[in-house]
Every structure is written in structure tokens, then in C-alpha cells.
C-alpha positions as CSV (number, residue, x, y, z in Angstrom):
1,X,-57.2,-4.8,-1.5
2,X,-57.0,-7.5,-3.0
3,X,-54.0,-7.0,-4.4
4,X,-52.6,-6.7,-1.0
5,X,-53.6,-10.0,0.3
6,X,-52.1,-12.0,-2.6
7,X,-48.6,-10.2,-2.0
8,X,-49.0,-11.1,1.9
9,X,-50.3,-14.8,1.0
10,X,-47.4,-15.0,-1.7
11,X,-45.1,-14.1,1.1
12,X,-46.2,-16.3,3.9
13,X,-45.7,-18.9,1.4
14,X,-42.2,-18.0,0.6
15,X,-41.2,-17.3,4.2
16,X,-43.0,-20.8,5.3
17,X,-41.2,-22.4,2.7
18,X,-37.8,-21.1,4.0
19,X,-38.4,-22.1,7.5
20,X,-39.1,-25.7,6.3
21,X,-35.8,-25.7,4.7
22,X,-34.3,-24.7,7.2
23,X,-35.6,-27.2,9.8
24,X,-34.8,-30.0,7.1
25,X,-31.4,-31.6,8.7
26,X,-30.2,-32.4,4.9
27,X,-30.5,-28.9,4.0
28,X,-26.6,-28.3,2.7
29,X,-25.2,-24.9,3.9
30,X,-23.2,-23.1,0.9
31,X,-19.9,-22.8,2.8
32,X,-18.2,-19.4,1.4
33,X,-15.1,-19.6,-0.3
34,X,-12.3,-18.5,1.2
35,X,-10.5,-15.8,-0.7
36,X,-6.7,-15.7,-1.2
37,X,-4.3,-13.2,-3.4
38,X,-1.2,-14.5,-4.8
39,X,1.6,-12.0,-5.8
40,X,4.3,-12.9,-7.9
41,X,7.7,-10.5,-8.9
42,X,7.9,-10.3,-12.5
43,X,10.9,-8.6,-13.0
44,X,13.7,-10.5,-14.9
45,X,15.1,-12.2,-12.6
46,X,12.1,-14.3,-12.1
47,X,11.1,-15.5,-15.4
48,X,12.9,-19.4,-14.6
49,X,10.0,-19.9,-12.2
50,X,7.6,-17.5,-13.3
51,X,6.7,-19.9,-15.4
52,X,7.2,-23.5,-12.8
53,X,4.3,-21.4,-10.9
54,X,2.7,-21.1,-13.4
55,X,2.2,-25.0,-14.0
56,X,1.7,-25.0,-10.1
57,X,-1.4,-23.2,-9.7
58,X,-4.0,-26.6,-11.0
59,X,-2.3,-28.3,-7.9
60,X,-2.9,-25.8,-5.7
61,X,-6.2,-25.6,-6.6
62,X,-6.7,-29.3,-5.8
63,X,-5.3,-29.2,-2.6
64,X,-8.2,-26.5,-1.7
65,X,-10.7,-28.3,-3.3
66,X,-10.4,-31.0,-0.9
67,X,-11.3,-28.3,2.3
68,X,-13.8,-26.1,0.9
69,X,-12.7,-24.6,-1.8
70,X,-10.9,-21.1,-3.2
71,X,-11.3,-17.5,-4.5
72,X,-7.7,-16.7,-5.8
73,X,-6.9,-12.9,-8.0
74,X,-3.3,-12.9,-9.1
75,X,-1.3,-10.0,-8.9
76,X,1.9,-8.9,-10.5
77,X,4.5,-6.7,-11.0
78,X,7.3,-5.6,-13.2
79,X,9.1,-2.6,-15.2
80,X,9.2,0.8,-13.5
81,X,5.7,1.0,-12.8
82,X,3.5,-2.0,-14.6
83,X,1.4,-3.2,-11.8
84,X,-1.5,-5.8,-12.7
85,X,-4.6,-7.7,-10.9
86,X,-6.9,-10.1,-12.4
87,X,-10.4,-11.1,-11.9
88,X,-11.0,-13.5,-9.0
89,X,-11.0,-16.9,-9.8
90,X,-12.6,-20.3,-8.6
91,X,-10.9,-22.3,-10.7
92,X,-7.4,-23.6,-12.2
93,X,-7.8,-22.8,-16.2
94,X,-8.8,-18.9,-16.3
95,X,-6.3,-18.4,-13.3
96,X,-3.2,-19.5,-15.3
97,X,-4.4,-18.5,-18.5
98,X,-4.0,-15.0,-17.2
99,X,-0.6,-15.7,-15.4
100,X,0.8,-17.2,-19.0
101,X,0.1,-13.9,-20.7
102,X,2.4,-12.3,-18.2
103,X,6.1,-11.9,-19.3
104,X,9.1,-10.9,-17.2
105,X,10.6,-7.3,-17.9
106,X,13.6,-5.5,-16.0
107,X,12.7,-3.3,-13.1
108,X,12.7,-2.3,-9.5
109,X,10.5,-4.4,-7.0
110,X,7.1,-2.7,-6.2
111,X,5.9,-4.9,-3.0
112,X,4.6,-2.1,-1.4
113,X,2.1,-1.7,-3.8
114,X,1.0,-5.1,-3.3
115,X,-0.2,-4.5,0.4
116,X,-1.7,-2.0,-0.4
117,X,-3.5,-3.4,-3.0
118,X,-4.0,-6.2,-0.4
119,X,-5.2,-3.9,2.2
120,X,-7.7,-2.0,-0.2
121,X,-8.6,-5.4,-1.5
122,X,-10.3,-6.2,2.9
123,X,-12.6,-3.3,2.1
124,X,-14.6,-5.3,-0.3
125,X,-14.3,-9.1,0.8
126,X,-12.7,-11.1,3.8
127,X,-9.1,-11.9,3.1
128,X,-7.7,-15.0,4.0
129,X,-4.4,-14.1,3.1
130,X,-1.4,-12.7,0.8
131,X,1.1,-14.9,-0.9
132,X,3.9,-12.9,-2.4
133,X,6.9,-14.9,-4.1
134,X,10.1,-13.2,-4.8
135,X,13.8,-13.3,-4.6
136,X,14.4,-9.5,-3.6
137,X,13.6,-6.4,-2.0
138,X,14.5,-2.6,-3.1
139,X,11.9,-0.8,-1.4
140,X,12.0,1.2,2.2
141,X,11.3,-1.5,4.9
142,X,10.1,0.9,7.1
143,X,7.0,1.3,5.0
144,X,6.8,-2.1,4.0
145,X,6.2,-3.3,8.1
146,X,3.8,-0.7,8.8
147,X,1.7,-1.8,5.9
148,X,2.3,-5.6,6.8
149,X,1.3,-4.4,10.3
150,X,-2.2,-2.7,9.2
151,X,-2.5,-6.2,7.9
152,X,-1.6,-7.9,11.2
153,X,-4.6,-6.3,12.8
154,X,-7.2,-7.2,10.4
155,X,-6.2,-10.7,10.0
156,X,-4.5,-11.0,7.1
157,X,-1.4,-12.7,7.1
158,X,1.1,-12.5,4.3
159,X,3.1,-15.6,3.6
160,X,6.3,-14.3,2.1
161,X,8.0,-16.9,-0.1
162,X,11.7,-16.2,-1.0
163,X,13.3,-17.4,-3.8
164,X,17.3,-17.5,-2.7
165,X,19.6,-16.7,-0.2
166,X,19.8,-12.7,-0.6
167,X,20.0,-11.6,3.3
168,X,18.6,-8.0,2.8
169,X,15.1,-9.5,1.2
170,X,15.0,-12.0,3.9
171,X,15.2,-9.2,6.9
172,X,12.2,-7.4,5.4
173,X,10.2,-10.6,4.4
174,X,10.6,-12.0,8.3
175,X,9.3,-9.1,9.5
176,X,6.0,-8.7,6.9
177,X,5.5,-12.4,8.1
178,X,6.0,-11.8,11.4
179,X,4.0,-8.2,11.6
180,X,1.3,-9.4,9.9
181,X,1.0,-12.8,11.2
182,X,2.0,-14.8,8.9
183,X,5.2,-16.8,7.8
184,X,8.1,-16.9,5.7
185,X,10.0,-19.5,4.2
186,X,13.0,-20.1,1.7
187,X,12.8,-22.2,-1.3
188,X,15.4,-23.2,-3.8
189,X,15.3,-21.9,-7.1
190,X,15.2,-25.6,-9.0
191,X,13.0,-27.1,-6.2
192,X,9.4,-26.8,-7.8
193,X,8.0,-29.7,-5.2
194,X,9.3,-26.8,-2.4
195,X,7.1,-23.8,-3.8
196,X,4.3,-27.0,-4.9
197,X,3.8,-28.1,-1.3
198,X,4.3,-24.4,0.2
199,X,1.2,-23.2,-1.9
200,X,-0.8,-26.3,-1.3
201,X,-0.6,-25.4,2.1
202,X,-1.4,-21.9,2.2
203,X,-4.4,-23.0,0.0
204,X,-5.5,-25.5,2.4
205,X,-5.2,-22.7,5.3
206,X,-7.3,-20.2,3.3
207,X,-10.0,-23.1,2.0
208,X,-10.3,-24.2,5.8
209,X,-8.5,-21.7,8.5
210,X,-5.9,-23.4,10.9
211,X,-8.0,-26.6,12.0
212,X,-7.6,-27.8,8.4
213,X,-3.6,-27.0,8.0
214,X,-3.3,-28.7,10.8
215,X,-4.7,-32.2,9.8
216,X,-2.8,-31.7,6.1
217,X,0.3,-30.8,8.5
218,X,-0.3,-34.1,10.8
219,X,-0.8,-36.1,8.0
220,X,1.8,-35.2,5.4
221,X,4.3,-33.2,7.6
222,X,6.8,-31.3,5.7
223,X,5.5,-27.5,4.5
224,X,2.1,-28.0,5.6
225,X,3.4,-28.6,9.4
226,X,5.7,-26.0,9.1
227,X,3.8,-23.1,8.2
228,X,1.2,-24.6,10.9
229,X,3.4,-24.4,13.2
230,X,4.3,-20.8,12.1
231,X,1.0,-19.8,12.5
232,X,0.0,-21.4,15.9
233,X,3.0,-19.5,17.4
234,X,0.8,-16.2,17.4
């Protein structure tokens, strides 16, 4: 019995305790991070600016910092079938430590396995979104919207950014962006301060939702206000 009583003293104690934190106005609220998977094409033709984002991730990273925060896995593909996915990571270092042990090989692109992966991935943890970089598409775009769609409906837009000019990729990736509410923009393959700010800006979005692209859009213009305005279109 008497047991018993220190448990339930021992627990009134820990509960009271709780309640005065709470009622403390300097109490800090952990803020979760917001969770955001980058895709990258690592077939050959990529490996010029496979590895530019490479050295773009730290910046990225910084850019969320300054909202919140950021949960970012990496995946890639490449060959006929080599699909990849790393740990999630809070921070710069690991993050492109993984991505520099990644080299480019010849093969077919394989983006429908990354929304699937993306839309297994909202079983387990709240998605802020999908960035997928690449410079082509050889896939069934049928398939490709419906998945992009599925996405759309959970709240998970994919931010398709395209490396070139090719018209065929830039069909499909308008209408993942579109389907699954997100946006999808060109960059130049020697512009690394295109696909710098483009990232920076999806970072900030996933960090801190719309609000915070917004105020990075109002106050710097240039990718951050157009994805923003992208994104307050839907």
C-alpha cells in the first residue's frame, strides 16, 4: 500500500511540475522541423551539376535555419534500376557527405519511383514537400500525374526543377507542379545562383509554410517571390 501512494505522490509531483511549466510564459515550445526530400537525376547527363548541388546544400540549410529549421533525406537515381535514399538529416555535413559518394552512371530516368517513394515516405512523417531536379523525362506521364495527384491531395507539393530547355520534360514537370500543388521552374545549366536561390526558397517554405516565403519573397524578390506566387495561386 504503500507502495501505491509513493507512485501516486511521485506522479502528482511530476504532473504538478508540468502544469507549472506550462503556465510559465518563458517556457520555449520545441517547434517541429519541417521535413523536406530532395531528388536529384543521376544519370550522366547530370554529373556538371550534380556536383554544383552538391556545394549548394550548406546554403540551403542556412536559409532554413533562419525560419525554423529542416529535416532533409536525399534521394537519387541512376543506371537501369539503382535507386537510393539516405537517412534524414538536420544538418549540412552528413547530408552532402552522402550526396559526394554518389556518382553519375548512364541510364533511363526513374521519377516515378521517386513519388512513390515520396508518397510512402507521408505514411511515416508530415511532408512538406518534394524537390526533384532534372533535365529529362522518359517515363509514362500518365502515371507520373496520377501519382503527383495523390500528392496534391495530401499536401505535398513537388517543386520540379528543370535543368534545360527539353519541351517533352517540361510538359510532364508543369503538370506534377501543377497536380500536386506545387511549381516548376527552369534554370540554366551554368547558373548555380538560379538553382542556389530556388532551393533556398523551397527551404524557407518547408522551415516555415507560405507566411515565411512570403516575407523572404517581399524582401529579396527574385525565386523566393516567384515560387510564392506559384503557390498562392492554388
Amino acid at each position: 500500500m504503500s507502495k501505491n501512494r509513493f507512485i501516486s505522490t511521485s506522479s502528482t509531483a511530476e504532473v504538478e511540475r508540468f502544469l507549472q511549466k506550462a503556465r510559465d510564459p518563458g517556457t520555449a515550445v520545441a517547434r517541429p522541423l519541417g521535413r523536406l526530400l530532395i531528388a536529384l537525376d543521376a544519370t550522366a547527363s547530370r554529373q556538371p551539376t550534380w556536383d554544383r548541388a552538391c556545394q549548394l546544400q550548406a546554403d540551403m540549410f542556412a536559409q532554413a535555419a533562419s525560419v525554423g529549421g529542416l529535416l532533409v533525406r536525399f534521394l537519387w537515381y541512376r543506371g537501369i534500376h539503382d535507386f537510393g535514399a539516405s537517412a534524414w538529416h538536420g544538418e549540412a555535413a552528413p547530408l552532402v557527405a552522402e550526396m559526394a559518394r554518389v556518382q553519375c552512371a548512364g541510364g533511363l530516368t526513374q521519377i516515378g519511383r521517386v513519388l512513390h517513394h515520396t508518397l510512402q515516405e507521408t505514411r511515416n512523417h508530415r511532408i512538406r514537400g518534394l524537390v526533384f531536379v532534372g533535365d529529362c523525362m522518359e517515363e509514362d506521364p500518365t502515371s507520373l500525374s496520377a501519382m503527383a495527384g495523390e500528392l496534391g491531395v495530401l499536401k505535398v507539393p513537388v517543386f520540379v526543377f528543370q535543368e534545360g530547355h527539353d519541351p517533352g520534360a517540361a510538359r510532364a514537370f508543369a503538370d506534377i507542379a501543377r497536380l500536386s500543388g506545387g511549381a516548376h521552374c527552369r534554370f540554366d545549366q551554368g547558373s548555380a545562383g538560379q538553382l542556389r536561390e530556388l532551393l533556398g526558397a523551397v527551404a524557407v517554405y518547408a522551415a516555415g509554410g507560405l507566411q515565411a516565403l512570403t516575407k523572404l519573397g517581399q524582401r529579396e524578390g527574385g525565386a523566393a517571390r516567384r515560387l510564392a506566387h506559384q503557390l498562392g495561386e492554388r
